[in-house]
Backbone as a ProteinNet text record, in pm:
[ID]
protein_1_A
[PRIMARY]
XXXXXXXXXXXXXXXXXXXXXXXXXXXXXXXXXXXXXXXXXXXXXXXXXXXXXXXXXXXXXXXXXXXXXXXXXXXXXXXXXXXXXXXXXXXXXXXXXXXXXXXXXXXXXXXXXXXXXXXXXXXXXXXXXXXXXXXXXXXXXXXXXXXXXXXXXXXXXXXXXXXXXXXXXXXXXXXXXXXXXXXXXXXXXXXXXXXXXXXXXXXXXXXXXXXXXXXXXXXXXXXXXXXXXXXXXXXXXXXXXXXXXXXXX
[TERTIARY]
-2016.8	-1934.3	-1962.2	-2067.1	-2115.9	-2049.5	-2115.6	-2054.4	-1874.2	-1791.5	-1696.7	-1638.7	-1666.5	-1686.7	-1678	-1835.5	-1848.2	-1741.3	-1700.4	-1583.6	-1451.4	-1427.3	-1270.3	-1343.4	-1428.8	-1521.5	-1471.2	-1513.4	-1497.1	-1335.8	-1251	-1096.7	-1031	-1115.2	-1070.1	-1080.3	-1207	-1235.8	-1224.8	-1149.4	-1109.2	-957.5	-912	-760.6	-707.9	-699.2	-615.8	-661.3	-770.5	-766.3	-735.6	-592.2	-490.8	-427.5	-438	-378.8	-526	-419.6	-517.9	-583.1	-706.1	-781.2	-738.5	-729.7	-728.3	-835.2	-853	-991.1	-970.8	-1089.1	-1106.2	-1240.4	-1234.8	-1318.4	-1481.1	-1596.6	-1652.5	-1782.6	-1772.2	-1900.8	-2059.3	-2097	-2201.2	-2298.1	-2226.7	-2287.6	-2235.9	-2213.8	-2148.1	-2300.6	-2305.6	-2394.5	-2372.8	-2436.1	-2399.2	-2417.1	-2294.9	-2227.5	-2105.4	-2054.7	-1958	-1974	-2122.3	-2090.3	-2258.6	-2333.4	-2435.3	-2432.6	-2524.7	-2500	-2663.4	-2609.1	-2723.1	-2714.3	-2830.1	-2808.9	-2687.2	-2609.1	-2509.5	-2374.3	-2393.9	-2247.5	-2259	-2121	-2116.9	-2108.7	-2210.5	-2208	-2203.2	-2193.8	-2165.4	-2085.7	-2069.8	-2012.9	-1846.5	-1833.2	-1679.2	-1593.3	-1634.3	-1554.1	-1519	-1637.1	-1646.7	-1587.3	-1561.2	-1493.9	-1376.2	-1282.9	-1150.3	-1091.3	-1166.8	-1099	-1089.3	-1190.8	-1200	-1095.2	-1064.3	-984.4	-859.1	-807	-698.7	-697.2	-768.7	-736.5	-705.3	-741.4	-763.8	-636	-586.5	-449.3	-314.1	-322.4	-239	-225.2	-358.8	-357.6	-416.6	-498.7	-513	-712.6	-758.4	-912.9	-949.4	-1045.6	-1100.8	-1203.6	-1240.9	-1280.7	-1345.8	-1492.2	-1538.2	-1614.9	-1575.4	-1613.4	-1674.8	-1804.5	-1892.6	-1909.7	-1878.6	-1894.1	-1959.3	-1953.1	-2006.6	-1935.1	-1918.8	-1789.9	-1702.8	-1781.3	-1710.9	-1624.8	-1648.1	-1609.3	-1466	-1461.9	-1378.3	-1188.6	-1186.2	-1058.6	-1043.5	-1109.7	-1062.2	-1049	-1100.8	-1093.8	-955.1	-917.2	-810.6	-659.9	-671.1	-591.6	-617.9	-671.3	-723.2	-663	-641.3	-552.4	-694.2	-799.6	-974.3	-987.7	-873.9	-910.4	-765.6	-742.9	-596.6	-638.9	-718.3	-711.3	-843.4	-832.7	-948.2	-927.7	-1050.7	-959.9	-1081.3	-1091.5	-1187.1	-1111.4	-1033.1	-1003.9	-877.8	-891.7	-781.6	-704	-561.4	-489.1	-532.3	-589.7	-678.2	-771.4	-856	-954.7	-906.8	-778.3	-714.4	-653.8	-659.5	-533	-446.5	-470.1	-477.3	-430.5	-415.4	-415.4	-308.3	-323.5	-246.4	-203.6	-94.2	-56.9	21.9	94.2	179.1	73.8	117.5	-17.8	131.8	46	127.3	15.2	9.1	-60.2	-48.9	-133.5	-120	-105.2	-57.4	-79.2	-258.6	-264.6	-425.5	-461	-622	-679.4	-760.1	-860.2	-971.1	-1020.2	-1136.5	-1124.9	-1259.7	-1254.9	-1406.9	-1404.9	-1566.9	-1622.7	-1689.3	-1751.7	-1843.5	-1927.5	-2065.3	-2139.3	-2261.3	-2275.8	-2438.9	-2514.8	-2641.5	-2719.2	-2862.1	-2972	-3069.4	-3174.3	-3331.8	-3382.8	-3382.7	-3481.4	-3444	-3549.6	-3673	-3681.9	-3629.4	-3505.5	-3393.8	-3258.9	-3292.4	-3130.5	-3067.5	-3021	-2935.4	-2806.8	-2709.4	-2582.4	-2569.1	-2493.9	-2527.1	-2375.7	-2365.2	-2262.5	-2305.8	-2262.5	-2302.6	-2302.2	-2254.8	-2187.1	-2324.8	-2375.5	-2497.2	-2572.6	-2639.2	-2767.7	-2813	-2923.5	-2980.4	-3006.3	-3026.2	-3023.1	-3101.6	-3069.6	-3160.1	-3093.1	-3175.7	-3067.2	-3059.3	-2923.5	-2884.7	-2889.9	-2866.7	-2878	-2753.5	-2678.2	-2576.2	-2575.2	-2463.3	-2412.8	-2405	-2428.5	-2381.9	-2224.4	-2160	-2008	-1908.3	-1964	-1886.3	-1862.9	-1741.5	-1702.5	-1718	-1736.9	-1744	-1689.7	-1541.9	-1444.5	-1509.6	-1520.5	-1586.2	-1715.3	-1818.7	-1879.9	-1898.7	-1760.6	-1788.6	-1790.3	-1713.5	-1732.4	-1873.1	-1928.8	-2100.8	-2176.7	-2172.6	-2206.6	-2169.1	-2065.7	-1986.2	-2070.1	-2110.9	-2175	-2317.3	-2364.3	-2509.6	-2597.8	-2519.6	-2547.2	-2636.9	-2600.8	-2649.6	-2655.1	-2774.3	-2756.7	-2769.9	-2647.2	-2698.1	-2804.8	-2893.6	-2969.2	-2897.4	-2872.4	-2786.5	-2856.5	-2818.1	-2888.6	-2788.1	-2810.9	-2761.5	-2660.1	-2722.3	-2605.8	-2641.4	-2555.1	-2643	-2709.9	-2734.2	-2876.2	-3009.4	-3003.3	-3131.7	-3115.7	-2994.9	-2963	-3030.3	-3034.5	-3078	-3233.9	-3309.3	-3442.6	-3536.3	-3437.6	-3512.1	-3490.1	-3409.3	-3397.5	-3470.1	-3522.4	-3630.8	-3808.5	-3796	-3936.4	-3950	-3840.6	-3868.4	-3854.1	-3739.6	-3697.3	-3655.3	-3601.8	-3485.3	-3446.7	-3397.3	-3340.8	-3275.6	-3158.3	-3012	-2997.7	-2867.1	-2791.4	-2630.9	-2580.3	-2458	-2415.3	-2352.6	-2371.2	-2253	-2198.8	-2051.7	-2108.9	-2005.3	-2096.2	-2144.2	-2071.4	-2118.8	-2243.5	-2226.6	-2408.1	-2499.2	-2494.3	-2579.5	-2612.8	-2530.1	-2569.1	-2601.8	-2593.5	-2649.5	-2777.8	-2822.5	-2956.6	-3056.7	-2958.9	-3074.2	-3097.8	-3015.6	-3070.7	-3198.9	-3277.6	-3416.4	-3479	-3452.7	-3606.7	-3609.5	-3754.5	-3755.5	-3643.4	-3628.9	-3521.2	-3594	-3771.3	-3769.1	-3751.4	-3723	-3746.4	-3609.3	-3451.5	-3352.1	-3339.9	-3206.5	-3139	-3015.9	-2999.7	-2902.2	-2779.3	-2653.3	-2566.7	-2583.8	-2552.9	-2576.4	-2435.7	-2338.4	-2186.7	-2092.9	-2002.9	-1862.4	-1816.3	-1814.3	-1771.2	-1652.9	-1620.3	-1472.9	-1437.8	-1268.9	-1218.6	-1127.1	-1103	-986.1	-990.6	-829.1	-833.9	-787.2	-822.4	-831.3	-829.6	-722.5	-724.2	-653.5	-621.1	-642.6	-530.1	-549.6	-388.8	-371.5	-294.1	-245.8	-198.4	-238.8	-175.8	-61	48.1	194.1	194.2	180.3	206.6	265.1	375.2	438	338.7	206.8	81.6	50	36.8	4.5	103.1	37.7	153.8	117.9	194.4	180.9	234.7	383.3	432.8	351.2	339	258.9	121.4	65.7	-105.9	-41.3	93	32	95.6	233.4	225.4	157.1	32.2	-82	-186.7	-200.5	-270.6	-209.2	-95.1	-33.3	-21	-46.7	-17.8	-170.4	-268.1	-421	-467.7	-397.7	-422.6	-324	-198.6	-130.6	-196.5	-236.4	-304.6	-392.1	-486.6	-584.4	-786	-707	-857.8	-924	-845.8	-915.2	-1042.5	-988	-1074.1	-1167.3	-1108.8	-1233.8	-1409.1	-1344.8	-1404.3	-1510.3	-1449.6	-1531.1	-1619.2	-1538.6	-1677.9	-1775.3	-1761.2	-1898.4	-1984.9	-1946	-2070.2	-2139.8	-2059.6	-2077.8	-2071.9	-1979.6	-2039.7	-1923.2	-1793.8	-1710.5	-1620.7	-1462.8	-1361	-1304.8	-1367.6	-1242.8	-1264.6	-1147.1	-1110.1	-1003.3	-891.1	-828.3	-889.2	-826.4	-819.7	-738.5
-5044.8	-5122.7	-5081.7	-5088.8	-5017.5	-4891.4	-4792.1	-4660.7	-4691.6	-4730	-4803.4	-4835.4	-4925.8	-5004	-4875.6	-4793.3	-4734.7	-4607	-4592.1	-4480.2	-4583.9	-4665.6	-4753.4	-4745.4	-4780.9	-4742.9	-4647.3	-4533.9	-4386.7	-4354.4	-4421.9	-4383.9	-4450.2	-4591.6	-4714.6	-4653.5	-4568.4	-4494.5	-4380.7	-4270.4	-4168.1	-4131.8	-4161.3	-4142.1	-4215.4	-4310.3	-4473.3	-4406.9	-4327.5	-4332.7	-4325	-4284.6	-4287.2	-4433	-4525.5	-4666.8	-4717.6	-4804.9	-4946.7	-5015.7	-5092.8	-5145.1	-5242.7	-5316.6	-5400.6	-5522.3	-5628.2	-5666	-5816.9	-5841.4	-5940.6	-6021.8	-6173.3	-6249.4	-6254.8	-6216.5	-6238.4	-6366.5	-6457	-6599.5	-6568.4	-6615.8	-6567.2	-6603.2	-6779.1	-6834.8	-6854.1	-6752	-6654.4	-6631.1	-6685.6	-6594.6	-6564.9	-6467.3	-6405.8	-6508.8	-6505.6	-6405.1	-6368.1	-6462.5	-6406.7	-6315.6	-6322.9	-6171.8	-6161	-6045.6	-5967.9	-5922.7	-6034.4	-5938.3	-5844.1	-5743.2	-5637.1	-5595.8	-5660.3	-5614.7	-5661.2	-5734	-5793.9	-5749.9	-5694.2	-5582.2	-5600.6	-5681.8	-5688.7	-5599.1	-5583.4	-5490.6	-5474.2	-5595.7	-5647	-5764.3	-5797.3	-5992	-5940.7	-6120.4	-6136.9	-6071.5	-6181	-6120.6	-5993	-5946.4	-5788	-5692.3	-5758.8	-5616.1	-5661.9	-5795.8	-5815	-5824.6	-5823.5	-5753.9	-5626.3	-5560.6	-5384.3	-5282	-5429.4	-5358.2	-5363.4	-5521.9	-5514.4	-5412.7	-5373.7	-5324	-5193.6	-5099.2	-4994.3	-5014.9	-5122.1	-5070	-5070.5	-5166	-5208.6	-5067.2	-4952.5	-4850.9	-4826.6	-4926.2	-4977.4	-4948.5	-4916.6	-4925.5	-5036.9	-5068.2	-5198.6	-5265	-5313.9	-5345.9	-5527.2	-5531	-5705.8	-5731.7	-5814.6	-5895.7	-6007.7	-6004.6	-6095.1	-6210.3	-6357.9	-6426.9	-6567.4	-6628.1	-6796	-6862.5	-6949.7	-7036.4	-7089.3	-7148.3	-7209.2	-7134.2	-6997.8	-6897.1	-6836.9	-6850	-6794.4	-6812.6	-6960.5	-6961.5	-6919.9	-6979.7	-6905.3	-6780.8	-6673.7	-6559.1	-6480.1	-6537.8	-6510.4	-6617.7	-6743.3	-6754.4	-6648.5	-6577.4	-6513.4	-6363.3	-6345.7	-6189.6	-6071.8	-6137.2	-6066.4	-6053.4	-6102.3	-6112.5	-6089.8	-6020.2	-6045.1	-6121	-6098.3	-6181.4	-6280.7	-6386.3	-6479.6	-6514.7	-6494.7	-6538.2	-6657	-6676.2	-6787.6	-6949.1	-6949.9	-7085.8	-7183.3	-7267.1	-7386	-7418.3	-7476.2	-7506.6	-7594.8	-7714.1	-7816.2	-7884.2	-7736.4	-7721.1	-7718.6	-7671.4	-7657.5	-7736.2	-7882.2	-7940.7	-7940.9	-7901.7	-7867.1	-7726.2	-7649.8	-7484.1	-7478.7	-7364.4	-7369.2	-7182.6	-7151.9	-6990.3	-6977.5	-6870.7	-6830.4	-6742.8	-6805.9	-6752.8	-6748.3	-6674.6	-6703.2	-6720.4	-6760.4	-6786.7	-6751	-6649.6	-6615.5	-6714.3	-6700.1	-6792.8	-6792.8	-6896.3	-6937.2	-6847.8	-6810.9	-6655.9	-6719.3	-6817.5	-6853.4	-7008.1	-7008.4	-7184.2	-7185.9	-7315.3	-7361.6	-7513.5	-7536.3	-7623.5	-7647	-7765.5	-7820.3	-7930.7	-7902.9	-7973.1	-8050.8	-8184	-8225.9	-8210.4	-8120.8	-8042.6	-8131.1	-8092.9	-8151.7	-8078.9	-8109	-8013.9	-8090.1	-8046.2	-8127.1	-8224.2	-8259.3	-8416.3	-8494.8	-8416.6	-8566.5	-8563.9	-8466.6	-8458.8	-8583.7	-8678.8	-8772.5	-8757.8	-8777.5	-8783.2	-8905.2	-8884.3	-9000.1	-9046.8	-9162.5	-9175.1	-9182.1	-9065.6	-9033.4	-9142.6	-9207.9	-9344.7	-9448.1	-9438.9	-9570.4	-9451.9	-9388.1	-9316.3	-9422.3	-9414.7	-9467.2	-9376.7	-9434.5	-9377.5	-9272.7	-9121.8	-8997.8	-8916.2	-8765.3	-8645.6	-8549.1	-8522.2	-8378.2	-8274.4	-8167.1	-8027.3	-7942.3	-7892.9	-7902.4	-7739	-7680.5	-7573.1	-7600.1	-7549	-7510.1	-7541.4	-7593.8	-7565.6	-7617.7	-7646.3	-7666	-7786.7	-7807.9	-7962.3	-8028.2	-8195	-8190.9	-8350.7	-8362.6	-8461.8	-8542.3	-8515.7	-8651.2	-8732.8	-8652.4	-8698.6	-8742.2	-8778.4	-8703.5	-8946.2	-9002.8	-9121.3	-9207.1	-9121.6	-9160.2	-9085.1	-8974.5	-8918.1	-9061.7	-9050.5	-9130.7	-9284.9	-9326.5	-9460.4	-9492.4	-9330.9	-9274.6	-9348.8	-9338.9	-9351.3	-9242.4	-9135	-8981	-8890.8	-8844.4	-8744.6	-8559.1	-8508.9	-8362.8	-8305.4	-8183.2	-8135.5	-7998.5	-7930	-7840.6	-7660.4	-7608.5	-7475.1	-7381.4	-7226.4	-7120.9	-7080.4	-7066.5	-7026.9	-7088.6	-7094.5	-7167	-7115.6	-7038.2	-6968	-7049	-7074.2	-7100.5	-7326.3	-7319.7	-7451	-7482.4	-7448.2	-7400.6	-7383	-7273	-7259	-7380.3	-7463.9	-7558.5	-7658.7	-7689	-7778.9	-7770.9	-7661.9	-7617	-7673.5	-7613.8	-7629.2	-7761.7	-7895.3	-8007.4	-8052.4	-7982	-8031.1	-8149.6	-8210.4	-8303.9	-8345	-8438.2	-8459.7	-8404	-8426.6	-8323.6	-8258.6	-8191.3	-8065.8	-8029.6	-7984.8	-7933.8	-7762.4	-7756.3	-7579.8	-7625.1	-7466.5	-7474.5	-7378.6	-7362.9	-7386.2	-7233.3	-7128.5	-6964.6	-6942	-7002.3	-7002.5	-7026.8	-7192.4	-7266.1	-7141.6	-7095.7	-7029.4	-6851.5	-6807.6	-6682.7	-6721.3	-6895.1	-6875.5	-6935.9	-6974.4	-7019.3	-6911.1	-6790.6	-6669.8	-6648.8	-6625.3	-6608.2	-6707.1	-6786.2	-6916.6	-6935.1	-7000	-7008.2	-7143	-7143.8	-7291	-7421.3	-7405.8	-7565	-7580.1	-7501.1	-7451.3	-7479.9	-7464.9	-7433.7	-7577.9	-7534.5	-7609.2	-7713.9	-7812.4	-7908.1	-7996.8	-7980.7	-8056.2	-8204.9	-8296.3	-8430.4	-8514.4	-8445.5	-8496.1	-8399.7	-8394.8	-8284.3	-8358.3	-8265.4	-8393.6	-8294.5	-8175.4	-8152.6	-8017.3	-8006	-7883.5	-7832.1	-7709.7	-7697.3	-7522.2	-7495.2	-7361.1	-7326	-7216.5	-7111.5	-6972.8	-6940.6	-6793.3	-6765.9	-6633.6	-6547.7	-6627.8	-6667.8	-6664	-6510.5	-6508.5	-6337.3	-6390	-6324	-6344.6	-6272	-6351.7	-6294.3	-6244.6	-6147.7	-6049.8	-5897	-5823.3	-5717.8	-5638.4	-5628.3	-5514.3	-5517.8	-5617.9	-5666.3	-5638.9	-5534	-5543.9	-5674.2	-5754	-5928.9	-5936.3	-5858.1	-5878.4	-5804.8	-5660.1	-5563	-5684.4	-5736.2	-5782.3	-5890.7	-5947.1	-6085.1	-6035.2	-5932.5	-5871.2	-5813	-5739.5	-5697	-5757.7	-5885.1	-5991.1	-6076.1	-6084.5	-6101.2	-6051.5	-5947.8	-5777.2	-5801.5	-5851.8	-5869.1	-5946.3	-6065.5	-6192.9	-6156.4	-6137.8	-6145.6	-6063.2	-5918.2	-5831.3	-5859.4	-5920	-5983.9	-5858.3	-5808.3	-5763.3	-5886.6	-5977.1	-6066.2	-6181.5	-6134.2	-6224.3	-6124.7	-6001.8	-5939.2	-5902.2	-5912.1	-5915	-5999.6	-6146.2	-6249.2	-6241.3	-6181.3	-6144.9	-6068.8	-5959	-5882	-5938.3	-6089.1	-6101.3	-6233.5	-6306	-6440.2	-6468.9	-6322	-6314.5	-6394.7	-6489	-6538.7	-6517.2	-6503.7	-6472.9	-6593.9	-6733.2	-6831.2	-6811.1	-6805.5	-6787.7	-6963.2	-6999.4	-7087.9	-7218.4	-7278.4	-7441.6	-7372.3
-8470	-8563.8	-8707.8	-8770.5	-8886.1	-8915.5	-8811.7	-8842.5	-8892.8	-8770.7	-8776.3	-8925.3	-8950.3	-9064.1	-9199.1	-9181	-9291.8	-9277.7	-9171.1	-9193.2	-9243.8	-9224.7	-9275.5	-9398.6	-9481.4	-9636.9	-9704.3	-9627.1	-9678.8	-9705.3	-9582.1	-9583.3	-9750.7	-9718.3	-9824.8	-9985.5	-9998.2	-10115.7	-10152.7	-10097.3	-10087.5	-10069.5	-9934.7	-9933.3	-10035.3	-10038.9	-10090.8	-10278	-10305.5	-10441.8	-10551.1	-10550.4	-10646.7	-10631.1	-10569.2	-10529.6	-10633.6	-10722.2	-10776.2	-10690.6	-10728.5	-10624.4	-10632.8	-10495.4	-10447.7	-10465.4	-10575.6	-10601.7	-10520	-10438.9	-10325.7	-10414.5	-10397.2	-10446.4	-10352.3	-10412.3	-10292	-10339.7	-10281.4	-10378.8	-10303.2	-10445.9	-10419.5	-10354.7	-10270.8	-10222.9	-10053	-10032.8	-9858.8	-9818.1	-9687.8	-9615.5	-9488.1	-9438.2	-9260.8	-9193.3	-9071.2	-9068.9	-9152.5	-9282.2	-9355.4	-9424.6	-9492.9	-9600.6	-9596.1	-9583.1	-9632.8	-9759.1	-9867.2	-9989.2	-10026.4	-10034	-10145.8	-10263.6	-10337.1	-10473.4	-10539.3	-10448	-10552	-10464.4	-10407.5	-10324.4	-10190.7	-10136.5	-9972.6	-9936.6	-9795.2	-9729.3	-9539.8	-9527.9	-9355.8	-9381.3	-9251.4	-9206.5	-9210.8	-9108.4	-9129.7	-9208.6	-9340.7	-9449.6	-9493.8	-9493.5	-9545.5	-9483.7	-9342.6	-9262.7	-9282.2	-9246	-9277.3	-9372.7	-9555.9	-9635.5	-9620	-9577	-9596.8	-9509	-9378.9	-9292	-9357.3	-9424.4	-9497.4	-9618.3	-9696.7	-9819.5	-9742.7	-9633.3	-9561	-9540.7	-9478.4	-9412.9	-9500.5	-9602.6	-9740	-9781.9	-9790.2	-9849.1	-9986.5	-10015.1	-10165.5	-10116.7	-10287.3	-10249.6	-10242.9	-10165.8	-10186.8	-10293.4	-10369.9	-10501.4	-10452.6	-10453.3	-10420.6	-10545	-10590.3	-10730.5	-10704.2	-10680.4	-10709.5	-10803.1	-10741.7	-10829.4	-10794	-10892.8	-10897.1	-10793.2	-10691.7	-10610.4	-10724.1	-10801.1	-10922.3	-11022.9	-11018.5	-11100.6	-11032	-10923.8	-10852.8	-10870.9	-10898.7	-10911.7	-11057.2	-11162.5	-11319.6	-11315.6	-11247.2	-11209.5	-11159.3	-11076.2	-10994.2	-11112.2	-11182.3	-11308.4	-11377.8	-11411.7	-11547.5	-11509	-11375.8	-11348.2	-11295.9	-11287.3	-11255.3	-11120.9	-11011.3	-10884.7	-10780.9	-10718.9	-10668.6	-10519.4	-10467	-10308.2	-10320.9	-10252.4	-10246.7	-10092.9	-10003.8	-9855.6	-9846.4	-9696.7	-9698.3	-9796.2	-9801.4	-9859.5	-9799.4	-9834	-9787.8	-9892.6	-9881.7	-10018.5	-10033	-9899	-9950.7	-10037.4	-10060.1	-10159.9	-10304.6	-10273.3	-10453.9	-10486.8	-10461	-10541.1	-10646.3	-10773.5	-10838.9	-10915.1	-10808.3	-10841.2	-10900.2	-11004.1	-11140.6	-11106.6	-11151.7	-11118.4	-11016.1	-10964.6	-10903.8	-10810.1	-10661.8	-10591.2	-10408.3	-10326	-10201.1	-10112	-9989.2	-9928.7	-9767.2	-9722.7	-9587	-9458.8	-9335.5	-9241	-9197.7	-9168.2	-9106.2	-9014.5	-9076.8	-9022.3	-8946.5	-9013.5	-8920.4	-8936.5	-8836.5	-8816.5	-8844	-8975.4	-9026	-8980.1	-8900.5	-8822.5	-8948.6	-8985.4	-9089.3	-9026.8	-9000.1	-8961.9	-9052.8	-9014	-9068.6	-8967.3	-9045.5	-8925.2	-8951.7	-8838.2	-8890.9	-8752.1	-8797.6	-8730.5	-8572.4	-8492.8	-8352.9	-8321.1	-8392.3	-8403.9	-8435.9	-8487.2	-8580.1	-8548.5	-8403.5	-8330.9	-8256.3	-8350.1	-8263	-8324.3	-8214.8	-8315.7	-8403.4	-8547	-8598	-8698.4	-8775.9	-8862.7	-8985.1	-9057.3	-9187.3	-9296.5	-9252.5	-9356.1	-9285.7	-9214.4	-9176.9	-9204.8	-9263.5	-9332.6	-9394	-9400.1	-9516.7	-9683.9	-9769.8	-9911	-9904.3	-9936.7	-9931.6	-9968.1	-9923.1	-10057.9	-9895.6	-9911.9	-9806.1	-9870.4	-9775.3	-9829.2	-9845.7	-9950.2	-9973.7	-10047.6	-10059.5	-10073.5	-10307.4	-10386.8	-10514.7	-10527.3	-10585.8	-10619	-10471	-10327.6	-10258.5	-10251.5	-10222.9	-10214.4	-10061.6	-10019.9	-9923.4	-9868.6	-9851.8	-9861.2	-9800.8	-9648.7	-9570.4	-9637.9	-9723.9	-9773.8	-9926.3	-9997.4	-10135.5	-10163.5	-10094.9	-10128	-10081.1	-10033.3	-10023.8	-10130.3	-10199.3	-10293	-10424.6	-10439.2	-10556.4	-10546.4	-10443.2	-10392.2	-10449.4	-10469.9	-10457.1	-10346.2	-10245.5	-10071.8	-10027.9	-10054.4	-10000.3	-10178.1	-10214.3	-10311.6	-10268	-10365.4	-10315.8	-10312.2	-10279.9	-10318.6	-10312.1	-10435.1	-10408.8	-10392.1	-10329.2	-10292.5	-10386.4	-10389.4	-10453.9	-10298.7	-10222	-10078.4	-9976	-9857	-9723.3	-9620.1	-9639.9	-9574	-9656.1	-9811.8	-9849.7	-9827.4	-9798.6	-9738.7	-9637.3	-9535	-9399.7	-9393.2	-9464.8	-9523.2	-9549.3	-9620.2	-9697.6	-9568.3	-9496.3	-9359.3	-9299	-9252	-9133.9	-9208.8	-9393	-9392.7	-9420.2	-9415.2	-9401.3	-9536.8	-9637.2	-9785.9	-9733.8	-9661.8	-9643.7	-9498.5	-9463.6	-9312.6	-9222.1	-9356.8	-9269.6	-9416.4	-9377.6	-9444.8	-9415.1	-9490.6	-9429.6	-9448.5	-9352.2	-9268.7	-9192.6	-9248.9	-9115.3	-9010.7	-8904	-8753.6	-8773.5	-8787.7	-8802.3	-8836.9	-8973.3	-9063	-8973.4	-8871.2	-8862.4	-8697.3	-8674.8	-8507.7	-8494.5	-8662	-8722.7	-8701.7	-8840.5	-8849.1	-8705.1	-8626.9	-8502.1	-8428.6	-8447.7	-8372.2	-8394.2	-8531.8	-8564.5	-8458.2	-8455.5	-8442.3	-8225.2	-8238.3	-8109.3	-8038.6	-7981.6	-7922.7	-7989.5	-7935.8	-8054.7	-8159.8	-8192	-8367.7	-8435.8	-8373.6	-8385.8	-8471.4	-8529.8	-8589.2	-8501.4	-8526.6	-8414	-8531.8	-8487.7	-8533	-8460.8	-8539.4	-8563.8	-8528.4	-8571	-8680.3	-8710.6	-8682.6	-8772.4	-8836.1	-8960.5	-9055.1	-9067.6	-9079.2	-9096.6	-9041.9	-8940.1	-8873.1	-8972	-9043.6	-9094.9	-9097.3	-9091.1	-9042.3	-9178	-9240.6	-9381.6	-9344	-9473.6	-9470.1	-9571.4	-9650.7	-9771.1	-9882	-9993	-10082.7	-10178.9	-10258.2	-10332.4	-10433.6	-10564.5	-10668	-10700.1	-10732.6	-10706.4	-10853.6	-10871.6	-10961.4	-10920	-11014.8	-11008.2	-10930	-11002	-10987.3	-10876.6	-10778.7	-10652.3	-10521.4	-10457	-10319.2	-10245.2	-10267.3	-10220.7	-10093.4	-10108.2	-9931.5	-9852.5	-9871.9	-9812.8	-9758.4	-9850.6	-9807.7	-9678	-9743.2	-9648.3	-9489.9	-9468.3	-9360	-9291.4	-9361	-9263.9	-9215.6	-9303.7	-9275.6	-9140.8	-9123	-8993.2	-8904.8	-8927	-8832	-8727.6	-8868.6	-8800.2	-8755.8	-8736.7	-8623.8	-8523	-8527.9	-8388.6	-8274.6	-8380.5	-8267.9	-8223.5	-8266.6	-8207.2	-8280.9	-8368.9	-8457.6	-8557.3	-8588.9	-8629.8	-8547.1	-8443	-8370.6	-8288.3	-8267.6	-8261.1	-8345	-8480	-8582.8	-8553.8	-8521.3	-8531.9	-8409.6	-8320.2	-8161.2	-8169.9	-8279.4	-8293.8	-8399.3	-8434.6	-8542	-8474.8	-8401.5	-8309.9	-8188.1	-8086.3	-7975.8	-7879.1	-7979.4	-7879.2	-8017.4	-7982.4	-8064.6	-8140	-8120.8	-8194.9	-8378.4	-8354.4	-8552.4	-8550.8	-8460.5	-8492	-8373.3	-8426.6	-8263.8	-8167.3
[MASK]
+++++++++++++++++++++++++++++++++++++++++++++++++++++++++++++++++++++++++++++++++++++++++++++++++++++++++++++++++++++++++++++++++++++++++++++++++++++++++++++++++++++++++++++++++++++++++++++++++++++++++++++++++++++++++++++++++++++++++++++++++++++++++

């Protein structure tokens, strides 16, 4: 897959190089299996291969701009970003600009996790007063009127891998981790050791929007972006990093 991978790279940065790049949002608070970052520059996961496969097939180089979560949409207003995938219109209420939006690529599970002395299932709303472990910049609906209550306080991490980190060495009770993250990081650990969902606090299926600008092949992106779920590489994608193909419900 790598090799793979690093040859669609080589095609992406070579043939395509007279084509403007294609610049894809990548936050900096992604972790595997969505994005491997080094030094600042994705270089594995989900993400990384299904922009790279899209920008590869669009014909365009591929270009990942590293940023804040928070940074991300002023970015993409500001004309700094043409694709942002990974998102819900849900998340944007708000969104300001002329944007289009692909059909639903993949399916995010959102769990409150907690280690497995403290695996009971539970209702987030009868917690008692304490701080979860929470993602930088992400929002988190089911829980945001217990936040507002100061029922539950954040404890907020830089990404959720170091979310996760801090769960295990006993920062906190629970945490929240969508399901990919949470079944990457139980690969490391022994079974007692693992991490256990508690609660889903939310299902919602996401995938890429495009900034509708002249400069932007917009139809081109979002037809191949369709081209790559019907065929079924999108969900292959997701089998070589997790081992079973669901991207939707």
């Amino acid at each position: 897959m790598r090799w793979a991978m690093g040859a669609l790279l080589g095609i992406s940065l070579s043939a395509t190089a007279a084509e403007p790049p294609l610049r894809f949002a990548v936050s900096d608070s992604w972790a595997m299996p969505m994005v491997q970052l080094e030094r600042n520059r994705p270089t594995q996961g989900i993400l990384f291969d299904l922009m790279l496969s899209l920008a590869t097939q669009v014909g365009a180089p591929a270009e990942f701009v590293v940023l804040p979560r928070a940074r991300v949409q002023s970015a993409m207003e500001n004309g700094e970003i043409d694709v942002r995938c990974y998102a819900a219109q849900s998340w944007l209420p708000n969104q300001s600009g002329d944007y289009l939006w692909s059909v639903p690529l993949l399916f995010q599970r959102d769990l409150l996790i907690s280690r497995k002395d403290q695996a009971l299932a539970i209702d987030p709303a009868r917690l008692p007063r304490q701080t979860i472990g929470t993602v930088r910049g992400y929002t988190y609906p089911t829980l945001q009127s217990l936040f507002e209550a100061d029922q539950l306080q954040r404890e907020d991490a830089r990404n959720q891998e170091q979310v996760l980190e801090k769960l295990l060495a006993g920062r906190y009770r629970y945490a929240v981790s969508n399901q990919w993250a949470l079944d990457w990081f139980n690969q490391r650990l022994l079974p007692a050791e693992q991490l256990q969902a508690v609660a889903v606090l939310q299902e919602q299926e996401v995938g890429c929007y495009v900034r509708n600008d002249p400069s932007v092949p917009v139809q081109r992106i979002l037809r191949t972006l369709l081209r790559m779920k019907i065929s079924g590489e999108i969900e292959e994608i997701i089998r070589l990093y997790t081992g079973h193909p669901e991207s939707t419900r």
